[in-house]
Every structure is written in structure tokens, then in C-alpha cells.
C-alpha positions as protocol buffer text, in pm:
chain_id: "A"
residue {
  index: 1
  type: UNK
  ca { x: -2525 y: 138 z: -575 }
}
residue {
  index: 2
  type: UNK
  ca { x: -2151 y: 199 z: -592 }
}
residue {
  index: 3
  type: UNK
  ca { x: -1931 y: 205 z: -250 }
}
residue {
  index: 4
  type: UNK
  ca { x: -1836 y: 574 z: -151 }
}
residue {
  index: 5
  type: UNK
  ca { x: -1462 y: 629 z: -241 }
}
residue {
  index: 6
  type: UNK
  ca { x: -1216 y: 591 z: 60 }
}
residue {
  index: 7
  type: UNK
  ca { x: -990 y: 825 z: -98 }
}
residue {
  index: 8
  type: UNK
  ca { x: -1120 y: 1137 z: -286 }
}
residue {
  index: 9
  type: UNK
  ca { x: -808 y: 1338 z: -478 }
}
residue {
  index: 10
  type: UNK
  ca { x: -900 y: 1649 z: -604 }
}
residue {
  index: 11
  type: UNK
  ca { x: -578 y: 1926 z: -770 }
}
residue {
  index: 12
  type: UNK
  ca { x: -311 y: 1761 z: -546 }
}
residue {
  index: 13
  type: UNK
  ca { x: 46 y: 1875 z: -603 }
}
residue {
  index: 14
  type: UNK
  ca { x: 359 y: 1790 z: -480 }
}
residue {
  index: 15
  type: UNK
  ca { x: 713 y: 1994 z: -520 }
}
residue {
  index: 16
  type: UNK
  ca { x: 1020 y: 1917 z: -341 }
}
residue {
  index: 17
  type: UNK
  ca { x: 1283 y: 2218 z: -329 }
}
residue {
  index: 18
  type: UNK
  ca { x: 1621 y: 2155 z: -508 }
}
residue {
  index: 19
  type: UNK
  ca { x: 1941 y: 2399 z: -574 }
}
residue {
  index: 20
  type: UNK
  ca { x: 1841 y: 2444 z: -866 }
}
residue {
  index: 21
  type: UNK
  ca { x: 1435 y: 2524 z: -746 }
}
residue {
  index: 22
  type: UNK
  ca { x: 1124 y: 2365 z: -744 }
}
residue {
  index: 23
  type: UNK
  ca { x: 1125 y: 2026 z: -880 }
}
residue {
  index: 24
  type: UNK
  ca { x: 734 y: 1878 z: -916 }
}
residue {
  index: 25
  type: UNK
  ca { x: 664 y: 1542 z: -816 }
}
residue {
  index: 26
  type: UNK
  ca { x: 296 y: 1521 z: -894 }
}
residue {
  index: 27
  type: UNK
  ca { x: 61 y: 1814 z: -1046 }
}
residue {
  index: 28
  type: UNK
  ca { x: -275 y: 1886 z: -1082 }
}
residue {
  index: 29
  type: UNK
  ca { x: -393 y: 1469 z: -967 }
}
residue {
  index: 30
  type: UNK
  ca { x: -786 y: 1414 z: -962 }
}
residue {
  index: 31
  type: UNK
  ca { x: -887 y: 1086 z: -866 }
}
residue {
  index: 32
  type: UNK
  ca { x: -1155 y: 880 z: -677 }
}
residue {
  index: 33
  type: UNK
  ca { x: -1013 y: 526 z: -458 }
}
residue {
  index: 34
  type: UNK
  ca { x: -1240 y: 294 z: -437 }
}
residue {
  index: 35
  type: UNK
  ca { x: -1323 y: 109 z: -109 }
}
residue {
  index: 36
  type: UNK
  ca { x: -1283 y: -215 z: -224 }
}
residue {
  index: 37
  type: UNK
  ca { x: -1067 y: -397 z: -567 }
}
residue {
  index: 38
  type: UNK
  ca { x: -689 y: -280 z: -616 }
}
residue {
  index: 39
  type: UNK
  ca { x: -575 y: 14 z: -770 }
}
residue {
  index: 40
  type: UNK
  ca { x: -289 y: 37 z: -942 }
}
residue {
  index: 41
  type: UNK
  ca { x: -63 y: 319 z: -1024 }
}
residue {
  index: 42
  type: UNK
  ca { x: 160 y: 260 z: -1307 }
}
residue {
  index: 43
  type: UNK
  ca { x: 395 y: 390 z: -1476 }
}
residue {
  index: 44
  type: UNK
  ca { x: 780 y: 443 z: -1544 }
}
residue {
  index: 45
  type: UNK
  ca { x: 1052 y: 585 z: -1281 }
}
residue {
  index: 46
  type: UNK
  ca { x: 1028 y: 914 z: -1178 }
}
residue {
  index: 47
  type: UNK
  ca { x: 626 y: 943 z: -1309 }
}
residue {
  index: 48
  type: UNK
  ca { x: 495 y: 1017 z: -956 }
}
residue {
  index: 49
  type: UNK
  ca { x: 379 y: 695 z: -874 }
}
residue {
  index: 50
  type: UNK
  ca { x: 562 y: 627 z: -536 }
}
residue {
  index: 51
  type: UNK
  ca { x: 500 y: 1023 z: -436 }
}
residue {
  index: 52
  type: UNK
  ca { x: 147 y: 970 z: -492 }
}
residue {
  index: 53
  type: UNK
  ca { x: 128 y: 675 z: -293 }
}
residue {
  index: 54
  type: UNK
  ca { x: 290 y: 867 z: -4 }
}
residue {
  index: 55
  type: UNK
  ca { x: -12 y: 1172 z: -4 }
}
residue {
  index: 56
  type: UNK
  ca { x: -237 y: 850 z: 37 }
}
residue {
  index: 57
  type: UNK
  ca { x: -29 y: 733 z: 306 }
}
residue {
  index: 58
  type: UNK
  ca { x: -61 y: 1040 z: 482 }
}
residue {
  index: 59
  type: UNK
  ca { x: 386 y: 1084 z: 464 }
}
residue {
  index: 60
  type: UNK
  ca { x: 352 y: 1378 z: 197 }
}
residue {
  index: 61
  type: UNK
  ca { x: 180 y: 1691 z: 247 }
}
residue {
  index: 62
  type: UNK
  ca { x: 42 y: 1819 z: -99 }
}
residue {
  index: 63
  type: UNK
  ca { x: 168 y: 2181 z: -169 }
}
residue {
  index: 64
  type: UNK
  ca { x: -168 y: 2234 z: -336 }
}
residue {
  index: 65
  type: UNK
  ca { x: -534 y: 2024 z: -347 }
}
residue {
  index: 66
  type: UNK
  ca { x: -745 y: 1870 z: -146 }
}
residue {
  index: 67
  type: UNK
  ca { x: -723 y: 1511 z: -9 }
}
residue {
  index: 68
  type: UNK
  ca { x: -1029 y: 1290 z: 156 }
}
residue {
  index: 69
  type: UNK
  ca { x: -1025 y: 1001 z: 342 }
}
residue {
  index: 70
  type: UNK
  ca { x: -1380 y: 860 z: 401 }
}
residue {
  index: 71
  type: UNK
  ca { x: -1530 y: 1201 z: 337 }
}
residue {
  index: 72
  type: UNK
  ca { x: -1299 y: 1359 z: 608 }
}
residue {
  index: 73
  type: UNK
  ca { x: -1101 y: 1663 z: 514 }
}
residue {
  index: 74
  type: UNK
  ca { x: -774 y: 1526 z: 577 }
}
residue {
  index: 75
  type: UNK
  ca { x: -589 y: 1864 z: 588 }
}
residue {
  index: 76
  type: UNK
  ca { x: -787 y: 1925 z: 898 }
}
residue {
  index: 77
  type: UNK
  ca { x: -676 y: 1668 z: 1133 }
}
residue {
  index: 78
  type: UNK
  ca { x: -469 y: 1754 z: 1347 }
}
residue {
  index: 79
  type: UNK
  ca { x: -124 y: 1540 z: 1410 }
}
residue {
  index: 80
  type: UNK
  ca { x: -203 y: 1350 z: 1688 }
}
residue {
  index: 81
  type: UNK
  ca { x: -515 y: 1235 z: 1425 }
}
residue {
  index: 82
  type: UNK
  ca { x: -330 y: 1173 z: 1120 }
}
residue {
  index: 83
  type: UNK
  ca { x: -106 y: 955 z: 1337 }
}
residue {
  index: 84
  type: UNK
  ca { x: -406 y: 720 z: 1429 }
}
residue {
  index: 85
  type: UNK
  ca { x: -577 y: 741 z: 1120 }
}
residue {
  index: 86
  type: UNK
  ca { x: -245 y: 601 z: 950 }
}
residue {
  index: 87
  type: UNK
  ca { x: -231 y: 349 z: 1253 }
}
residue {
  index: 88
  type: UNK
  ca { x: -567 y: 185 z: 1272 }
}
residue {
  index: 89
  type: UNK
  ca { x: -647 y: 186 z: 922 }
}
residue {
  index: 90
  type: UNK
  ca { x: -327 y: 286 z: 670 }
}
residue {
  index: 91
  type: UNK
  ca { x: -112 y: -42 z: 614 }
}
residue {
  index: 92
  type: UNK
  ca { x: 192 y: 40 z: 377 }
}
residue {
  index: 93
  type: UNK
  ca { x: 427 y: -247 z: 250 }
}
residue {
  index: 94
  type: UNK
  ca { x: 749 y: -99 z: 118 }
}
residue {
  index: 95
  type: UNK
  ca { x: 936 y: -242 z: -151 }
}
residue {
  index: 96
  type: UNK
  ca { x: 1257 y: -366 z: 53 }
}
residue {
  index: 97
  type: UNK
  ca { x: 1134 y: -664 z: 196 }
}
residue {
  index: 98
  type: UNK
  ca { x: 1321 y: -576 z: 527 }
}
residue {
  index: 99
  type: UNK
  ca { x: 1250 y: -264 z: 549 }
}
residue {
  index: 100
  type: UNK
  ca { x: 893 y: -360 z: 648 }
}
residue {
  index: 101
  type: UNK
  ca { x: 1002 y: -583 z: 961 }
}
residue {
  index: 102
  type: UNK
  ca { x: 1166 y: -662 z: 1274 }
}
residue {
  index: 103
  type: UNK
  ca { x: 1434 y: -857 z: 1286 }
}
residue {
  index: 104
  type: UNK
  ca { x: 1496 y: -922 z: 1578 }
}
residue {
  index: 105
  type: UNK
  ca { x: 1161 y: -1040 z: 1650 }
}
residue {
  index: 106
  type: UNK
  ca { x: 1035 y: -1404 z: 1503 }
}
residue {
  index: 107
  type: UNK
  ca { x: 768 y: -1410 z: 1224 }
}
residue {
  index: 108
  type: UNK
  ca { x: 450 y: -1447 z: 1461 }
}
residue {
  index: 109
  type: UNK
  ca { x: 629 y: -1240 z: 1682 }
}
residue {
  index: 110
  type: UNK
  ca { x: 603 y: -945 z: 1457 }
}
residue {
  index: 111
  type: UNK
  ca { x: 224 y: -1012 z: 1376 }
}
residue {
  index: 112
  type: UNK
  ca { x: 178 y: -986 z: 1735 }
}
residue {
  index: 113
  type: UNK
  ca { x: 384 y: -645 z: 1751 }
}
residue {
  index: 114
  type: UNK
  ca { x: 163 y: -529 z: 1426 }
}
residue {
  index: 115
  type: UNK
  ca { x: -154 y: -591 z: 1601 }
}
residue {
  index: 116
  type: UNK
  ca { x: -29 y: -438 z: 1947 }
}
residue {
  index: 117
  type: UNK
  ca { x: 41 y: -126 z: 1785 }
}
residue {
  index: 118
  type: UNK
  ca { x: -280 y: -105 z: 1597 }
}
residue {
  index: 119
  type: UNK
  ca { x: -435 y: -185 z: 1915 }
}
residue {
  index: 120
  type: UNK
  ca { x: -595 y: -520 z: 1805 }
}
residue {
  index: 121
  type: UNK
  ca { x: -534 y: -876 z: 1892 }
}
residue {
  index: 122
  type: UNK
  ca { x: -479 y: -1135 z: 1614 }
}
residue {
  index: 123
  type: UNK
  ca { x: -402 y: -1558 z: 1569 }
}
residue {
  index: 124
  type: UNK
  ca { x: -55 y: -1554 z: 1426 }
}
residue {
  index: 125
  type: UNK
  ca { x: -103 y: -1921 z: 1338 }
}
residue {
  index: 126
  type: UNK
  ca { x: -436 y: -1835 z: 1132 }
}
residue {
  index: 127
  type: UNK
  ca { x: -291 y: -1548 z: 935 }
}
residue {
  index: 128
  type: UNK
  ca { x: 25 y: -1753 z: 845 }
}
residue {
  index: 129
  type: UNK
  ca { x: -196 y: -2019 z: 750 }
}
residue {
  index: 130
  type: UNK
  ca { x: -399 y: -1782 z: 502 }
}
residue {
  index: 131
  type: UNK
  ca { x: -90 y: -1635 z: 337 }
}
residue {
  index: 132
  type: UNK
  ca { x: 39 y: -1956 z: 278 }
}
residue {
  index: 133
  type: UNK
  ca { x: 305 y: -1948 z: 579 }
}
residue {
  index: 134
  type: UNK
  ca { x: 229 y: -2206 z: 751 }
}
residue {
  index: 135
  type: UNK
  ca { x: 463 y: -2373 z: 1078 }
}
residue {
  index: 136
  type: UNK
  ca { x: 718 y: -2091 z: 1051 }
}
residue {
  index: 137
  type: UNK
  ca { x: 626 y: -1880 z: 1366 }
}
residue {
  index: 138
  type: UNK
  ca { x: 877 y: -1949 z: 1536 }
}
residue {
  index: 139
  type: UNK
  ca { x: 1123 y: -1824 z: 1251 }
}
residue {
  index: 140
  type: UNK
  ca { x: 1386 y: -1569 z: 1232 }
}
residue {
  index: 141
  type: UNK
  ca { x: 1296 y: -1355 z: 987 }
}
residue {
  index: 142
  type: UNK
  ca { x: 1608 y: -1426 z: 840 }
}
residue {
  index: 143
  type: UNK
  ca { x: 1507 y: -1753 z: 752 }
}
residue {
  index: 144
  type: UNK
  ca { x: 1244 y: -1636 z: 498 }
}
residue {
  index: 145
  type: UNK
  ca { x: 1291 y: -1588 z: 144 }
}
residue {
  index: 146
  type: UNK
  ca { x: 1209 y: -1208 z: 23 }
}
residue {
  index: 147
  type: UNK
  ca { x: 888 y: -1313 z: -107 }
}
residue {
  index: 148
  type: UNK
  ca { x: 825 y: -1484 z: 243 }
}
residue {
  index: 149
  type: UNK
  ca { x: 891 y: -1168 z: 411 }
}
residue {
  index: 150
  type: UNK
  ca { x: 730 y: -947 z: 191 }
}
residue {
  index: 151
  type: UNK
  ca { x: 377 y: -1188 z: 214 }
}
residue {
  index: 152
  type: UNK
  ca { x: 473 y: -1177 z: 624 }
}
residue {
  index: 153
  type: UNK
  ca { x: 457 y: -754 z: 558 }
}
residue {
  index: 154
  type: UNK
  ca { x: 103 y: -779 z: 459 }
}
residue {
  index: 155
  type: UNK
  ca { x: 40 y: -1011 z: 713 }
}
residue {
  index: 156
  type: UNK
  ca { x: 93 y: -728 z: 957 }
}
residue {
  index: 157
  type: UNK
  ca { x: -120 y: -542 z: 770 }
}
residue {
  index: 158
  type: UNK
  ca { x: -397 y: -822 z: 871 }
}
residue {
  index: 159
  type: UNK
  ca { x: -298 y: -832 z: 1204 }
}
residue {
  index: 160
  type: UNK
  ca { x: -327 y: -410 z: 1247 }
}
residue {
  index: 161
  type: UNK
  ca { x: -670 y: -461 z: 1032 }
}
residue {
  index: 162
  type: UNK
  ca { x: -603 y: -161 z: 873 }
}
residue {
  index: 163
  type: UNK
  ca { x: -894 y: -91 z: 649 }
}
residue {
  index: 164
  type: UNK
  ca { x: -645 y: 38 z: 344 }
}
residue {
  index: 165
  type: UNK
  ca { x: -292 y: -181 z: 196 }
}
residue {
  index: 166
  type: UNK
  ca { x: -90 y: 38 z: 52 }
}
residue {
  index: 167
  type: UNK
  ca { x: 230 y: -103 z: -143 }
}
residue {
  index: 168
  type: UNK
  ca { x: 522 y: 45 z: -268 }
}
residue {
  index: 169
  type: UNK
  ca { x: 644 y: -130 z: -549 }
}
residue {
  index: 170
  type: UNK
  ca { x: 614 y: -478 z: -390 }
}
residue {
  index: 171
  type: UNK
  ca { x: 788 y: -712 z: -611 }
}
residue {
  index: 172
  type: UNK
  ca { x: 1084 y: -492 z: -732 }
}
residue {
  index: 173
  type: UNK
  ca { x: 1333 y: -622 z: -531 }
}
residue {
  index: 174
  type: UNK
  ca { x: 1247 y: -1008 z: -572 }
}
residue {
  index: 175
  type: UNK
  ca { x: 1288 y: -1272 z: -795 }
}
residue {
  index: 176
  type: UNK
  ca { x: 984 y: -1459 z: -1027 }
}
residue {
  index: 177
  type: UNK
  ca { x: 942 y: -1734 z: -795 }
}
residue {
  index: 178
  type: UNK
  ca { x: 910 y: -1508 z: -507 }
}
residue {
  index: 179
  type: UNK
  ca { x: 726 y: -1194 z: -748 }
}
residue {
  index: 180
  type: UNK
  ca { x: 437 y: -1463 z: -781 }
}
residue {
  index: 181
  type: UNK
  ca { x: 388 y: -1509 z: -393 }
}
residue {
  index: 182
  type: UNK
  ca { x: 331 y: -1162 z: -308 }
}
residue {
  index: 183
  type: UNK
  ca { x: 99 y: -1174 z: -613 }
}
residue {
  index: 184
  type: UNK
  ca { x: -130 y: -1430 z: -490 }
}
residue {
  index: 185
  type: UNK
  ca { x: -142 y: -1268 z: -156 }
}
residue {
  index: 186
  type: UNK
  ca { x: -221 y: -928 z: -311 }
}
residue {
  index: 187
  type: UNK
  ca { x: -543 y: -1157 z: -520 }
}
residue {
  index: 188
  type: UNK
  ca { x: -603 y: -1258 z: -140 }
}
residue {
  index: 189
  type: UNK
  ca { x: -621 y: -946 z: -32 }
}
residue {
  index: 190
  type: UNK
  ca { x: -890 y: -802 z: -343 }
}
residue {
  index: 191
  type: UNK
  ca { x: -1064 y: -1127 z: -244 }
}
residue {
  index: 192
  type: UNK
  ca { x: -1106 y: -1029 z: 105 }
}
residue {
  index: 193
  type: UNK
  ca { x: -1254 y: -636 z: -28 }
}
residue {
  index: 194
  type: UNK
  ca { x: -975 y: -474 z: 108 }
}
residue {
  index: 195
  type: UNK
  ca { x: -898 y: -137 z: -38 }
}
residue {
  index: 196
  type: UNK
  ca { x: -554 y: -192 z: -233 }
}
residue {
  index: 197
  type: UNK
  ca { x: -349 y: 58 z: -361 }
}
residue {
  index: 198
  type: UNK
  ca { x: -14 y: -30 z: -553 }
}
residue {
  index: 199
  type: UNK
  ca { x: 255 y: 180 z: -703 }
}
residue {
  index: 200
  type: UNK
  ca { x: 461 y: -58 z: -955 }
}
residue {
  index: 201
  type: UNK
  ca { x: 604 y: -93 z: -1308 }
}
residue {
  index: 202
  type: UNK
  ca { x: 555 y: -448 z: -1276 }
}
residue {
  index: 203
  type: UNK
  ca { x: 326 y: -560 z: -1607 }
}
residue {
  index: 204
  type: UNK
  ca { x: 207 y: -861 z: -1468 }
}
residue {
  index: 205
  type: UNK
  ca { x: 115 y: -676 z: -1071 }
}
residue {
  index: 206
  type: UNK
  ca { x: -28 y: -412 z: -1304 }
}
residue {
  index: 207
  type: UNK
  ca { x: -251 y: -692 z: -1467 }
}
residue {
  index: 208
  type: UNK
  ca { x: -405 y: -749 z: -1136 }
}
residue {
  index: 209
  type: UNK
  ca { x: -574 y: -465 z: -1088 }
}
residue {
  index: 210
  type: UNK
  ca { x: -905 y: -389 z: -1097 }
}
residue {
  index: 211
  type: UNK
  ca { x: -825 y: 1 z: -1170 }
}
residue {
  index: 212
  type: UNK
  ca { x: -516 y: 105 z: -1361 }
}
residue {
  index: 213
  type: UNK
  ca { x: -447 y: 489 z: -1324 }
}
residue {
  index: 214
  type: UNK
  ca { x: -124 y: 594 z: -1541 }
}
residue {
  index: 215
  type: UNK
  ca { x: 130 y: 856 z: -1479 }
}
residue {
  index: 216
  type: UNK
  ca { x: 359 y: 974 z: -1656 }
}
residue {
  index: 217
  type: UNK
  ca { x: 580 y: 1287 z: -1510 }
}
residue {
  index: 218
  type: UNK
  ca { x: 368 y: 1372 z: -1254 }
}
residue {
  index: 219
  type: UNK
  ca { x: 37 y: 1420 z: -1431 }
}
residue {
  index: 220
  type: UNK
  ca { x: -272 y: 1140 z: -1454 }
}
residue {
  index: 221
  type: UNK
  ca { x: -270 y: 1018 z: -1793 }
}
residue {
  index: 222
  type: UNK
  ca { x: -616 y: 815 z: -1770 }
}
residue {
  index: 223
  type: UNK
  ca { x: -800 y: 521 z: -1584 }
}
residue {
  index: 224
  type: UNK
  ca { x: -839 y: 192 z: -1684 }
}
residue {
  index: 225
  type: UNK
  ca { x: -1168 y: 53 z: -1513 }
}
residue {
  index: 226
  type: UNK
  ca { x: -1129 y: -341 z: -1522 }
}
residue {
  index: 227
  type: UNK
  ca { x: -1373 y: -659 z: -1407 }
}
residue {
  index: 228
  type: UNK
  ca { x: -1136 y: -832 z: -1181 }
}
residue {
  index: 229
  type: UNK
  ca { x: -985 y: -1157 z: -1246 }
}
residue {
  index: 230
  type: UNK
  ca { x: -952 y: -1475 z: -984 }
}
């Protein structure tokens, strides 16, 4: 029997108010998350991908719709909820690799600071050993390479254990070399059943996923359901 969807999508709408009036982001979206596998939105700039990814990051309040999150109403919660919900299980990796640290702190340092404000407790060495980081704890996080930092960012999200990753076009600011670490850790990541949700134009991040769902200005062209691929 199929997992329940973690997100459930049903009409949402976003608009954003410019001199010129009401511009839409996203209209009329209907779409089911699953729990587990990576989803994938895709599509060009300006197509709604990164606003979409916001309303299921609980940033962007839909003008119109209804959003879910584990069969919760999510227009009900009040803020002090949506707050925790996004803490204990939202994890969102931005696309500016430093953007999604601290650097001021050192690299197991900030999986320590993830984990305290999730409320958990985590092994830096063990997670930096499982996203291929090995011995550089005691780094600045300076001393990493984008791709480093941006595998370090979902490290965090390890540490929090949020039950979601949510990423922001993840490899648009780095090179191949360091493109293809953050997509082995994002293979990691589907291997582990985590619920992944990317926003990207990238073909070959989009070639990872195990559900493709293309937009293209602000309206759900289609899903592509996929068997997914070591």
C-alpha cells in the first residue's frame, strides 16, 4: 500500500503586489508529496518553482488553496506551531552555499548548533563521515569548497532530523566538480527515505528524481512518475 503524502496541495496561489498590480507567482497548483523518493520541481526562471518551494517551507502564505502537511490543515496552526513544525521537521538548503551556515562557527560546530535548535543531539564525526566529510570538524567554514559547504547544509539537516529536505536550487551557484557532490549526497538522502523536495533547472539534479513535476509560469504542467536510480 502506498505511503500517505506528507504534503497534500490542493488550488494554491500565490500573488505578490507590484506598482503596476498583482503579479502571480503560482496559480491554481494541485499536487500530492510523497513521504519518501525526491521530488523535483523543474522548470525555467520565473516558472514558480522556488515560490512553490517556499508554501512547502511554510515562508509563503498562499493567497488562495489549501495546503497539508501530514493530514494537518496547515492554515490552522497557529504561529508559534508553524514555527516548530518548520523546526523539527522542515530542513531547507538554499542555493548560496553560505547563506545556509555560520561562519563563525567550525563545521561540526554548526551540526551541533543545527541539532541544538531542533532540539536533538547528533555525532558530528558520524554525519561528516556519511557525507563524505571526513576529519574536517574542526574547519572554518571558509576552508570548504561550495560543494563542501553546501553537502555540510544538509548535514544540518541530519543533525535537526527534520523529517522533510527541502532545496532551493542546490547546485546553481557551483561548479561540476562540486555540482556532483551535492548530487551524491542528495542520492544519500533518497537512500535514507527522506522526503526530498528540489526546485532546480539543473538537467542532470532533475534526472535524479524519482517525481518530476513541471512548471512553467506558475501553472503545473504534468508529473513525471519515475523508478529511482542508484
Amino acid at each position: 500500500m502506498p505511503d500517505k503524502p506528507i504534503f497534500t496541495l490542493r488550488g494554491i496561489g500565490v500573488d505578490y503586489p507590484t506598482p503596476a498590480g498583482l503579479v502571480t507567482g503560482v496559480d491554481d497548483v494541485s499536487i500530492d508529496i510523497p513521504a519518501r523518493g525526491m521530488t523535483v520541481l523543474a522548470g525555467p526562471s520565473g516558472s514558480g518553482k522556488s515560490t512553490l518551494l517556499r508554501v512547502l517551507g511554510l515562508f509563503e502564505h498562499p493567497a488562495r488553496g489549501t495546503l497539508t502537511f501530514q493530514g494537518a490543515d496547515v492554515r490552522k496552526l497557529k504561529h508559534r506551531e508553524r514555527r516548530a513544525l518548520r523546526r523539527h521537521h522542515l530542513g531547507l538548503v538554499f542555493q548560496n552555499p553560505g547563506d545556509n551556515l555560520l561562519g563563525y562557527l567550525s563545521v561540526a560546530d554548526n551540526l551541533r548548533a543545527a541539532a541544538e535548535a531542533a532540539g536533538t543531539e547528533c555525532t558530528p564525526e558520524d554525519i561528516l563521515g556519511r557525507l563524505g566529510l571526513h576529519g574536517t570538524g574542526g574547519w572554518k567554514i571558509s576552508a570548504l569548497s561550495g560543494g563542501q559547504q553546501q553537502r555540510l547544509a544538509f548535514g544540518c539537516v541530519l543533525a535537526a532530523r527534520s523529517t522533510v529536505v527541502l532545496a532551493d536550487e542546490p547546485t546553481s551557484q557551483l561548479d561540476e566538480a562540486s555540482a556532483d557532490l551535492v548530487l551524491d549526497t542528495l542520492r544519500y538522502l533518497v537512500d535514507q527515505d527522506f522526503a526530498v523536495l528540489v526546485a532546480s533547472h539543473d538537467e542532470r539534479l532533475i534526472d535524479l528524481g524519482t517525481r518530476v513535476a513541471r512548471l512553467h509560469k506558475g501553472t503545473l504542467q504534468g508529473i513525471e512518475e519515475r523508478e529511482h536510480r542508484p
